[in-house]
C-alpha positions in Angstrom: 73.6 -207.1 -40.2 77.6 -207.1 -39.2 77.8 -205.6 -36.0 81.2 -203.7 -36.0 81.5 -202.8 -39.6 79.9 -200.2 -41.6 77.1 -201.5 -44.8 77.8 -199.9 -47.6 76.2 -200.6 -51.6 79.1 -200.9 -53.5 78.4 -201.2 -57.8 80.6 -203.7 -59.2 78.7 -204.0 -62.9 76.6 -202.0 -64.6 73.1 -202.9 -62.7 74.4 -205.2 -60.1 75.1 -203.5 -57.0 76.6 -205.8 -54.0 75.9 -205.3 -50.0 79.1 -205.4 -48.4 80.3 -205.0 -45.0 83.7 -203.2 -44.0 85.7 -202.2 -40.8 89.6 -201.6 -40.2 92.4 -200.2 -41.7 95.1 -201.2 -43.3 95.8 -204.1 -45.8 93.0 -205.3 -47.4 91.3 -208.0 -47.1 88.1 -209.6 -48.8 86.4 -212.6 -46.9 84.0 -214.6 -49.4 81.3 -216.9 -47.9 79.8 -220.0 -49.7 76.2 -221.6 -50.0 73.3 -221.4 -48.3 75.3 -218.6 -46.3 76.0 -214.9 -46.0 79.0 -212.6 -44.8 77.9 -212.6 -41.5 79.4 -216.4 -41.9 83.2 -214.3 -40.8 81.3 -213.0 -38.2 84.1 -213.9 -35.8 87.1 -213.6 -37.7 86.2 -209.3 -38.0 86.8 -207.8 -35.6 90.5 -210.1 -34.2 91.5 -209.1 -38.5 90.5 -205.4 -37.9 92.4 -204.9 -34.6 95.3 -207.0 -36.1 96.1 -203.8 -38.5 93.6 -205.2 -41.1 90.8 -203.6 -43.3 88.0 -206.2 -43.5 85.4 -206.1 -46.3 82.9 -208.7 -46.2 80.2 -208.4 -49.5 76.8 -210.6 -49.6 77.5 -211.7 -53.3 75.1 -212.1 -56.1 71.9 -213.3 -55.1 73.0 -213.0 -51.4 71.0 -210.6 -48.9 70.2 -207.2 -50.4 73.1 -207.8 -53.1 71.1 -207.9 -56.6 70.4 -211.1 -57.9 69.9 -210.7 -61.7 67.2 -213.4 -63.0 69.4 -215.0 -65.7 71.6 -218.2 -65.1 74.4 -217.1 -66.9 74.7 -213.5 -64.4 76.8 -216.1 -61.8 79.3 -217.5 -63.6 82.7 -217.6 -62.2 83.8 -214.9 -64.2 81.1 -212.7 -63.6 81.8 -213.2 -59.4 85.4 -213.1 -60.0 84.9 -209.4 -61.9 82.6 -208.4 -58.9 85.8 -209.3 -56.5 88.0 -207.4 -58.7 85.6 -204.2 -58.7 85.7 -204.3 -54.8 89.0 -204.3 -55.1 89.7 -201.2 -56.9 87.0 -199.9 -55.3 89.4 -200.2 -52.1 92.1 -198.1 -53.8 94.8 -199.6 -51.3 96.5 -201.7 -53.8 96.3 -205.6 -54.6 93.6 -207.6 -52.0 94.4 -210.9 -50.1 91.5 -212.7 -51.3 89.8 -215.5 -49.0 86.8 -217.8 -50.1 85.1 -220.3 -48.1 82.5 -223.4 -50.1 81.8 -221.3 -53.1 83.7 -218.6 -52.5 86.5 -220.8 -52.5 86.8 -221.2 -56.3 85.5 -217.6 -56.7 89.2 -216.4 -54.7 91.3 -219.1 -57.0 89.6 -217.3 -60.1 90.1 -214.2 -59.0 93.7 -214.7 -58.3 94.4 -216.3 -62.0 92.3 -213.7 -63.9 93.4 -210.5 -61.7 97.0 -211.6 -60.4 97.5 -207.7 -60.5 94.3 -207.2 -57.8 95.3 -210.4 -55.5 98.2 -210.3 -53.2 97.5 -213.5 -51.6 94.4 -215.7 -51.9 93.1 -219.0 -49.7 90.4 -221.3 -49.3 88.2 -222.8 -46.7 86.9 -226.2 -47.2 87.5 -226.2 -50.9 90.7 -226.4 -52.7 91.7 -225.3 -55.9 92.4 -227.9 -58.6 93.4 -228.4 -61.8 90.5 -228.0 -65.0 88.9 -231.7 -65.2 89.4 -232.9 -68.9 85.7 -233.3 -69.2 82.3 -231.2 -68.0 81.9 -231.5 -64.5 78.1 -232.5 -64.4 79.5 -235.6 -67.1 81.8 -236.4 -64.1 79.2 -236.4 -61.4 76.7 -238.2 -63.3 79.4 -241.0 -63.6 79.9 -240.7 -59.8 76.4 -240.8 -58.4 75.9 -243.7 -60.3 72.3 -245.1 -61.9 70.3 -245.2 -58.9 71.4 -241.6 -57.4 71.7 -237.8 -58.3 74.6 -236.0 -57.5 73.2 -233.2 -55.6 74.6 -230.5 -57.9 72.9 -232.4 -61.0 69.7 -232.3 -58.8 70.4 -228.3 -58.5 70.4 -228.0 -62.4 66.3 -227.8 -63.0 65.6 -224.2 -61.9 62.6 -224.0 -59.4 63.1 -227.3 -57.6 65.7 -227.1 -55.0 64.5 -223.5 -54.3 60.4 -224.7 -53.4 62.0 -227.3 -51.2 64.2 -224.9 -49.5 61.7 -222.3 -49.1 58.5 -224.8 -48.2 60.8 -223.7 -44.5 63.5 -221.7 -44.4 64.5 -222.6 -41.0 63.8 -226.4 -41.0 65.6 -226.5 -44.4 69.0 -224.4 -43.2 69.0 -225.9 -39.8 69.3 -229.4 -41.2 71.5 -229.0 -44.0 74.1 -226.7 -42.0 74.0 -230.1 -39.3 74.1 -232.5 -41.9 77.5 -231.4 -42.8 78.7 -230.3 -40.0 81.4 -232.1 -37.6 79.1 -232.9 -35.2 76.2 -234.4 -36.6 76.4 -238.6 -36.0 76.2 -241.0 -39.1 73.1 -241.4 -38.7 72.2 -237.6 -39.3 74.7 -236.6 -42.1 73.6 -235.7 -45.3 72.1 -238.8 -47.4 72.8 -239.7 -51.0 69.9 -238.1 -53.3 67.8 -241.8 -55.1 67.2 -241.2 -58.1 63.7 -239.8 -57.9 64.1 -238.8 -54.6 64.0 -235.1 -53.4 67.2 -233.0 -52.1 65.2 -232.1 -48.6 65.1 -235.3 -47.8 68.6 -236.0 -47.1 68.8 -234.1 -44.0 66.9 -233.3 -41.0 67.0 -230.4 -38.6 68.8 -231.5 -35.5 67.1 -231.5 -31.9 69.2 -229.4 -30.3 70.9 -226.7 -32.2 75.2 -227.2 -31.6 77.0 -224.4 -29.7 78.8 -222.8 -32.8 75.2 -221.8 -33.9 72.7 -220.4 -31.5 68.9 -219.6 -32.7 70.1 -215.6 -33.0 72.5 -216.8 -35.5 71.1 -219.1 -37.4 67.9 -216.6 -37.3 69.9 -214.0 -39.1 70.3 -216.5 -42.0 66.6 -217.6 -41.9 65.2 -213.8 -42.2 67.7 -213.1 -44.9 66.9 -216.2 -47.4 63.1 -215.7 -46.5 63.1 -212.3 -48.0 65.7 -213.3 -50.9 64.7 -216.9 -51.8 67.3 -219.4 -52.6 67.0 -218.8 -56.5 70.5 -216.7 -56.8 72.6 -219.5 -54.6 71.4 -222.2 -56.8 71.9 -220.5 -59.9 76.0 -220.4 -59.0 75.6 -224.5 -58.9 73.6 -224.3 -62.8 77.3 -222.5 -64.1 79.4 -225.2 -63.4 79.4 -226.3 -67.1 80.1 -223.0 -68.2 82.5 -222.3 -65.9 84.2 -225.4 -67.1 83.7 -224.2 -70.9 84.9 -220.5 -70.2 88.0 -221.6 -68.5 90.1 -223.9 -71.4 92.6 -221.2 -71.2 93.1 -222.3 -67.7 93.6 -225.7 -68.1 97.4 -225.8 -66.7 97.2 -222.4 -64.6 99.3 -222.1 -61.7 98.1 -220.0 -58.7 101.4 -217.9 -58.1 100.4 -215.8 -55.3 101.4 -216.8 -51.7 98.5 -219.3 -50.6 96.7 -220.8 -47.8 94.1 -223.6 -47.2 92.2 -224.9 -44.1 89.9 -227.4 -43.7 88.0 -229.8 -41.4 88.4 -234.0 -41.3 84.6 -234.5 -41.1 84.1 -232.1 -44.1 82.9 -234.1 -47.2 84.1 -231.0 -49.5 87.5 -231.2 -48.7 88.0 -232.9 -52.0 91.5 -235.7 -50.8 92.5 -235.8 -54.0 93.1 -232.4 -55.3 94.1 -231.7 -51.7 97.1 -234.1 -51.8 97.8 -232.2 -55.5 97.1 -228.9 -54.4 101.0 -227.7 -53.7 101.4 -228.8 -57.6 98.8 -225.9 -58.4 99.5 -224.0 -55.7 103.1 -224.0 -54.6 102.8 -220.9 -52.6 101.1 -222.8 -50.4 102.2 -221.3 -46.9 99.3 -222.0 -44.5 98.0 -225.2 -44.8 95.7 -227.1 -41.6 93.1 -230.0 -41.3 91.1 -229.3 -38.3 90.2 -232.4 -36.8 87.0 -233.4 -36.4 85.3 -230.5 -38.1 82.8 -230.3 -40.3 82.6 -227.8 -44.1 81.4 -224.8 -41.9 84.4 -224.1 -40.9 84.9 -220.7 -39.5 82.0 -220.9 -37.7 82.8 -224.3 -36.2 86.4 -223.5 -35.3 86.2 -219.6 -35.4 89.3 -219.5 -32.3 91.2 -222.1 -34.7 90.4 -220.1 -37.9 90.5 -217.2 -37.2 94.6 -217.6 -35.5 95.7 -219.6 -39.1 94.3 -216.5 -41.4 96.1 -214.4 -39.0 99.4 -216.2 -39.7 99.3 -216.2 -42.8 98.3 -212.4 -43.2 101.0 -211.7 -40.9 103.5 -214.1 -43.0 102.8 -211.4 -45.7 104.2 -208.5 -43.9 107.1 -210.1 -42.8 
């Protein structure tokens, strides 16, 4: 469902087909969404980018909507997502992509842009930035973080079958309180809780009382009906790579992201990562957009769509000029 665009089924692998949505023409451009989401997350930033002179493509990735969602772990690595961005790409045939990613689809855009600098004219993040390869593992790193007497909720992601019965115990109750938990305007009494060891992931959040303006029941029912038919199994996987992704990226290690860059995100957003974002013009130094929307939480183009949607637009039109 992307009212405005035309769903097509676009193979990017042999057996993995991807749902995508697509409207405009002109430049292309390729709008990634994150976890527990969909592409109807850029809902609001189509149609302002199609009549701008823009082609839009938005794909559910693996594991997302009716996109497959292969079984095995290893199927969502960031390499395998980044080649499924580079297939849509050539798939466009109107030359080299700007590339935008927003919570896991952030990382997927950076990768794409280092291993297909030929495919990516430009690339940017939402809510994540890109950062230099951490000398050690990243679940090593997190463990360390969270300390002995909590999990890191990524660690907590890593035994396959847990996260996705507590999700899907209820769909709605589950989305609705994690997409307020992390949102701007949820109070600190209501923002996502650290995990105790031994304690279960769903019970760091709560759905709110009142759902907040940016997403009404229709919206948030598209979501619901979507992971209720998928299950949460194919998002959670992405979260069981992060070693791998780590191990499959030495080459990496002191990669500079050459294309022409942009990052936004919000001051309430606990993904926004300060330190890699006050190092991110030594990775990035294309960095041409850059914005910290205040008081906004990670969901942040469906927060601040208005806000949003007018910096992607300056920086696609920074490209032309």
């Amino acid at each position: 469902m992307m009212p405005g665009a035309a769903r097509r089924l676009v193979e990017t692998a042999p057996g993995i087909v991807l749902e995508t949505f697509e409207a405009g023409a002109g430049p292309p451009v390729i709008l990634l969404h994150g976890f527990p989401e969909l592409a109807y997350s850029w809902r609001h930033q189509l149609r302002p980018l199609t009549e701008a002179g823009f082609r839009v493509i938005l794909p559910n990735q693996r594991g997302y909507g009716a996109s497959s969602a292969p079984h095995a772990i290893e199927a969502y690595d960031l390499e395998s997502l980044a080649a499924d961005v580079a297939a849509l790409v050539r798939r466009a045939n109107a030359g080299p992509a700007v590339v935008i990613g927003h919570d896991w689809g952030a990382p997927v855009a950076w990768h794409t842009a280092l291993r297909y600098p030929q495919l990516v004219r430009a690339v940017g993040s939402l809510s994540v930035p890109h950062a230099r390869r951490p000398g050690r593992p990243p679940l090593e790193l997190m463990r360390e973080a969270a300390g002995p007497d909590c999990i890191h909720y990524i660690d907590y992601f890593q035994q396959p079958g847990l996260a996705e019965a507590e999700f899907e115990a209820d769909v709605r109750a589950s989305l609705a309180g994690f997409y307020w938990s992390i949102s701007g305007d949820a109070p600190p009494e209501e923002r996502f809780r650290p995990i105790p060891r031994g304690g279960r992931f769903i019970d760091a959040f709560a759905p709110p009382a009142t759902l907040p303006a940016w997403l009404p029941e229709t919206d948030l029912q598209v979501y619901v009906d979507a992971f209720t038919a998928s299950g949460f199994r194919g998002g959670l996987n992405w979260y069981r790579n992060v070693d791998r992704n780590w191990a499959r990226s030495a080459d990496l290690a002191d990669a500079v992201v050459r294309q022409p860059a942009l990052f936004i995100t919000g001051s309430r957003d606990p993904a926004r990562n300060p330190p890699a974002i006050d190092r991110l013009r030594d990775v990035v130094p294309g960095l041409r957009v850059f914005a910290i929307l205040q008081g906004c939480g990670h969901w942040t183009q469906q927060e601040r769509p208005a806000e949003v949607t007018a910096l992607l637009l300056e920086f696609l039109r920074s490209l032309e000029s």
